[in-house]
C-alpha positions in Angstrom: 0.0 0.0 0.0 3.3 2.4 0.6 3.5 4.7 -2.3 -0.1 4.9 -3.1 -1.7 7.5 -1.7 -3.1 11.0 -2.2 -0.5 14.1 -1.2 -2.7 16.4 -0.1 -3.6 15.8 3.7 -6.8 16.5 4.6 -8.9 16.1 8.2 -12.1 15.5 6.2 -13.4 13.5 4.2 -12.5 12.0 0.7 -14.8 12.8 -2.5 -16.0 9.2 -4.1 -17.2 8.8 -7.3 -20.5 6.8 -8.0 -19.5 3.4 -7.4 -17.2 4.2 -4.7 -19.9 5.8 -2.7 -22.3 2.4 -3.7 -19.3 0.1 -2.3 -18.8 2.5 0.5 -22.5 2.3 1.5 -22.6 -1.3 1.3 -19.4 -2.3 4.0 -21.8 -0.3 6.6 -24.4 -3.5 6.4 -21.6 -5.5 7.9 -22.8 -7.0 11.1 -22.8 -10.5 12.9 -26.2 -10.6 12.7 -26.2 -11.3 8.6 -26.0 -14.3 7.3 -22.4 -15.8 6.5 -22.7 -15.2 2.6 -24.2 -11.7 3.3 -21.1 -10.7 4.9 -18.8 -12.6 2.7 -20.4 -10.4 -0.1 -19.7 -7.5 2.2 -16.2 -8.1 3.1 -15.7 -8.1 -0.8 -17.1 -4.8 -1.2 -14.5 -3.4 1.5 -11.7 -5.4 -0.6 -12.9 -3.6 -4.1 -13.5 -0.3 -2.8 -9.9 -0.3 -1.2 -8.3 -1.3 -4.1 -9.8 1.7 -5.8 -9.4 3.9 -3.3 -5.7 2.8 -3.5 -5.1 2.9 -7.7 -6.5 6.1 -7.4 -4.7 7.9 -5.2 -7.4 9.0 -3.0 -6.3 8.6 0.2 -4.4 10.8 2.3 -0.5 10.1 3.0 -1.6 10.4 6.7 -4.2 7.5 7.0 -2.1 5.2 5.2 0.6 5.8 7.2 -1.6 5.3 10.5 -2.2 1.8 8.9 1.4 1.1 7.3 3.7 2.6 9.7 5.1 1.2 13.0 5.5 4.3 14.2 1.8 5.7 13.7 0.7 2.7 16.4 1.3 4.0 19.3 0.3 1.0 21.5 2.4 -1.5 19.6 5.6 0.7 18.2 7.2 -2.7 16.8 4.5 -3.4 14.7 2.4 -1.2 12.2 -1.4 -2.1 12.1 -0.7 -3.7 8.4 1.9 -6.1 10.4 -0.1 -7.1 12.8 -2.9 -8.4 10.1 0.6 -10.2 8.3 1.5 -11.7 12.0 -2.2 -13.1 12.0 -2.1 -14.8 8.8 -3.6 -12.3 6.9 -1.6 -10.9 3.7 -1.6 -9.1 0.8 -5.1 -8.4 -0.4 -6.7 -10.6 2.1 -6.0 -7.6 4.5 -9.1 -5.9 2.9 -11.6 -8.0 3.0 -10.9 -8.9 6.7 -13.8 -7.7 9.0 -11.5 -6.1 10.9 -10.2 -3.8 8.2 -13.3 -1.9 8.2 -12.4 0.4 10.9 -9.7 1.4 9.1 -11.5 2.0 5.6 -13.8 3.9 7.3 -11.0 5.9 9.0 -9.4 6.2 5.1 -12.8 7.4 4.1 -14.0 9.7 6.5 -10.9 10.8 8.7 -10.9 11.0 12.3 -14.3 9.9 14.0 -15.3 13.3 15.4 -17.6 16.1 15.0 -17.8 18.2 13.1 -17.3 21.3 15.6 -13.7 19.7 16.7 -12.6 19.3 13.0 -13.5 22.9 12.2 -11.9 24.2 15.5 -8.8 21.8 14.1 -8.5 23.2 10.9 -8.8 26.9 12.4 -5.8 26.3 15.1 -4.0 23.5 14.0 -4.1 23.1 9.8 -4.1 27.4 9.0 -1.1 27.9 12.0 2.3 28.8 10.7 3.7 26.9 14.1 2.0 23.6 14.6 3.2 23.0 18.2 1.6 26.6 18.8 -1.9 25.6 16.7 -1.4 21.6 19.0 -1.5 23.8 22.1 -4.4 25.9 21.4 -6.8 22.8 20.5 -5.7 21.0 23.5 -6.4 24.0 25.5 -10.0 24.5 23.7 -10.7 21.2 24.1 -10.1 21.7 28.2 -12.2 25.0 27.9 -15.1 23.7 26.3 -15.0 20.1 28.0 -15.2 18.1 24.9 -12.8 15.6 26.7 -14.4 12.5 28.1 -14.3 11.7 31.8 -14.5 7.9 31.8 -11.2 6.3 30.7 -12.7 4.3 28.3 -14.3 6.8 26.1 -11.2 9.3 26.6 -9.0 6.6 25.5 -11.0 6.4 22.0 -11.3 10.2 21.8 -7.5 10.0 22.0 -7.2 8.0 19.0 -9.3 9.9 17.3 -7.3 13.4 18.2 -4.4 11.8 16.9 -6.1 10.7 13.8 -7.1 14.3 13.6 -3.6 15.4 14.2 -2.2 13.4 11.6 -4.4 14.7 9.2 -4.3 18.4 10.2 -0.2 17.2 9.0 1.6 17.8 12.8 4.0 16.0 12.9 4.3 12.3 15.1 5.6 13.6 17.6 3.4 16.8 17.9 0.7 14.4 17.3 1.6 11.8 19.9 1.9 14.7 22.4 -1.7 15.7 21.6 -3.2 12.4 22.1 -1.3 11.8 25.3 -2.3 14.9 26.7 -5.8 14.2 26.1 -5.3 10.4 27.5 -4.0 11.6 30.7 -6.1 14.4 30.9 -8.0 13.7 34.4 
């Protein structure tokens, strides 16, 4: 997947053409309620749209570095996300059409899970700042002001992800961006 991938960074989301957007809304009817085949035909759906995604150049350097890099996984520095499918058994294009993959097309697709409020606030301190360390403190401090951090460590733990996610895309650098996510981890 290295070496295919759109330039441009960007914290929202990516423009699909006709048949991406039918592919795209068909890997949201995955569930473990559906039949076997159903999701089999799913799963393929996720696998053709990536591919696509991928020849076309559509996704953002970031996201496929959150995926492809060790680096980007901040749990498991050793290991990128795409090694740790290839550790499992899962290679190659099998990787897309693996149910757990889907988080991370929709993550491709769509950016960082968060609304839209945060991602405009974002783009306004973080992606338009001529210092990104100076636009990373102002969104962590905004996002103090206006208690958009979650309390419960669950919930702040996923909202961390997602910041980095965002921070990535807003193109901080790792460490800027690993700085960000920690802060709002270990906010208490």
């Amino acid at each position: 997947m290295e070496n295919q991938y759109n330039s441009l960074q960007s914290i929202w989301a990516i423009a699909l053409d006709e048949s991406e957007q039918k592919l795209f809304n068909e890997t949201k009817a995955f569930s473990s309620s559906n039949s076997f085949e159903r999701n089999r035909e799913i799963l393929q759906s996720v696998e053709t749209l990536t591919k696509s995604l991928k020849d076309s150049k559509k996704i953002p350097a970031s996201r496929i570095n959150y995926f492809t890099k060790p680096e980007y996984n901040i749990s498991n520095r050793k290991r990128s996300r795409k090694e740790i499918f290839e550790g499992n058994g899962t290679s190659g294009d099998a990787i897309y059409s693996h149910p757990q993959f889907i988080e991370y097309l929709l993550y491709f697709v769509n950016g960082a899970k968060l609304p839209t409020t945060i991602k405009e606030k974002a783009e306004e301190l973080i992606v338009n700042a001529h210092f990104k360390d100076m636009g990373c403190g102002e969104f962590i401090k905004y996002l103090k002001d206006h208690k958009l951090i979650p309390k419960d460590l669950q919930s702040r733990n996923t909202f961390s992800e997602e910041i980095f996610k965002l921070a990535i895309d807003a193109n901080c650098d790792i460490h800027s961006a690993i700085r960000l996510r920690n802060h709002v981890k270990n906010k208490r």
